[in-house]
C-alpha positions in Angstrom: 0.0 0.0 0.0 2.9 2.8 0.5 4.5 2.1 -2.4 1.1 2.6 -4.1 1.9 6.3 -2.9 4.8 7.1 -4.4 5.9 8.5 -7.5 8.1 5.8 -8.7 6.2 3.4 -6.7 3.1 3.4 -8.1 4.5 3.0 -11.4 6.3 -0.7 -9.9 2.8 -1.8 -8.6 0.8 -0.9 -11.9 3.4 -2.3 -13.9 3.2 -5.6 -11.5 -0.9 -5.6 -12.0 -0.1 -5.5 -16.0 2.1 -8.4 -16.3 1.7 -10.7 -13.5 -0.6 -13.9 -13.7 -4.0 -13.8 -11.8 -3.1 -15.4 -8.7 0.0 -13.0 -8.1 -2.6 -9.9 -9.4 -5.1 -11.1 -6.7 -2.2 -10.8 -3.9 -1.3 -7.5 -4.8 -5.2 -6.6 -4.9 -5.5 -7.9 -1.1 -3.1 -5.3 -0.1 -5.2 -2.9 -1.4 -7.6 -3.7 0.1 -7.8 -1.7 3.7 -7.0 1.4 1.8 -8.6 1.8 -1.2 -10.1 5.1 -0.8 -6.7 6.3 0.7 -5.0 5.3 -2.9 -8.1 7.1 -4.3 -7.3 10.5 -3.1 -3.6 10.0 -4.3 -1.9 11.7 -6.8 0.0 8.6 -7.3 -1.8 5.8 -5.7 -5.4 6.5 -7.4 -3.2 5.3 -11.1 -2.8 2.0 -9.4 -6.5 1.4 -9.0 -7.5 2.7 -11.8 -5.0 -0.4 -13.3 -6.2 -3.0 -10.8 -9.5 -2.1 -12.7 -8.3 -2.8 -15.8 -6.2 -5.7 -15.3 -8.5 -7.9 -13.2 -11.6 -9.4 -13.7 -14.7 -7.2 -12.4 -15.3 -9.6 -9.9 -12.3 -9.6 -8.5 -12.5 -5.8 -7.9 -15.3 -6.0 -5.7 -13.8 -4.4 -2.8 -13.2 -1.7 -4.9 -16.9 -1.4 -5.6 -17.8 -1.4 -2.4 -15.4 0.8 -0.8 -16.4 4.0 -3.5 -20.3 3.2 -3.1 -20.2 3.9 0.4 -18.6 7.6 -0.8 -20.1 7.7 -4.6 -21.4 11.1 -4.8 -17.3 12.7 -3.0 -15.5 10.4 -4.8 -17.4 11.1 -8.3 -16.1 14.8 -7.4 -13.0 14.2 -6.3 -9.9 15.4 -8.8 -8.6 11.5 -8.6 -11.9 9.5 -7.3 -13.4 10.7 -10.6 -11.1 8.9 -13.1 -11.7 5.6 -10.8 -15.0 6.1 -11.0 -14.8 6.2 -14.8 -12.8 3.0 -15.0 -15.3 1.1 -12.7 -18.4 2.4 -15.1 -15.7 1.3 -18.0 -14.5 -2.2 -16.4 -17.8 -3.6 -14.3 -20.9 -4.8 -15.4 -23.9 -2.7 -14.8 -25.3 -4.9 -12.2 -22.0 -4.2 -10.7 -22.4 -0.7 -10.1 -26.2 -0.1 -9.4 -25.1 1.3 -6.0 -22.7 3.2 -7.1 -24.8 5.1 -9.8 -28.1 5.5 -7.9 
């Protein structure tokens, strides 16, 4: 999670979501997991959720999900939240998101 943070970082955890296999991507997505809104509202951490997004199956992302519904309406208005919020309306099935978008 603090190396999701930082400037170089970030960069080392996105590029570990893009080319590791599922069961290594789902590791790095569990130590995500306590912070996600944290890595949301950073300049440098929000880029490795947004890739966790892209990389992993939408079920796999669920705690994702979860963790900007219970904050849709700040988060869909926040400078970072917003492009997270985009990738999840990209990346999840609409069934997915119903909380999110009501």
């Amino acid at each position: 999670l603090k190396l999701s943070k930082k400037m170089h970082g970030c960069r080392v955890v996105q590029k570990a979501f893009q080319v590791s296999p599922p069961d290594v991507q789902l590791q790095l997505a569990e130590g995500l997991r306590r912070g996600v809104v944290d890595c949301v509202k950073s300049m440098h951490g929000n880029h490795v959720i947004q890739k966790c997004i892209e990389q992993m199956p939408s079920d796999a992302i669920s705690f994702i999900v979860e963790a900007m519904e219970e904050r849709a309406e700040a988060m869909s208005m926040h400078v970072y939240g917003c492009r997270v919020v985009q990738r999840l309306l990209e990346h999840c099935a609409p069934g997915q998101l119903e909380r999110l978008v009501d």
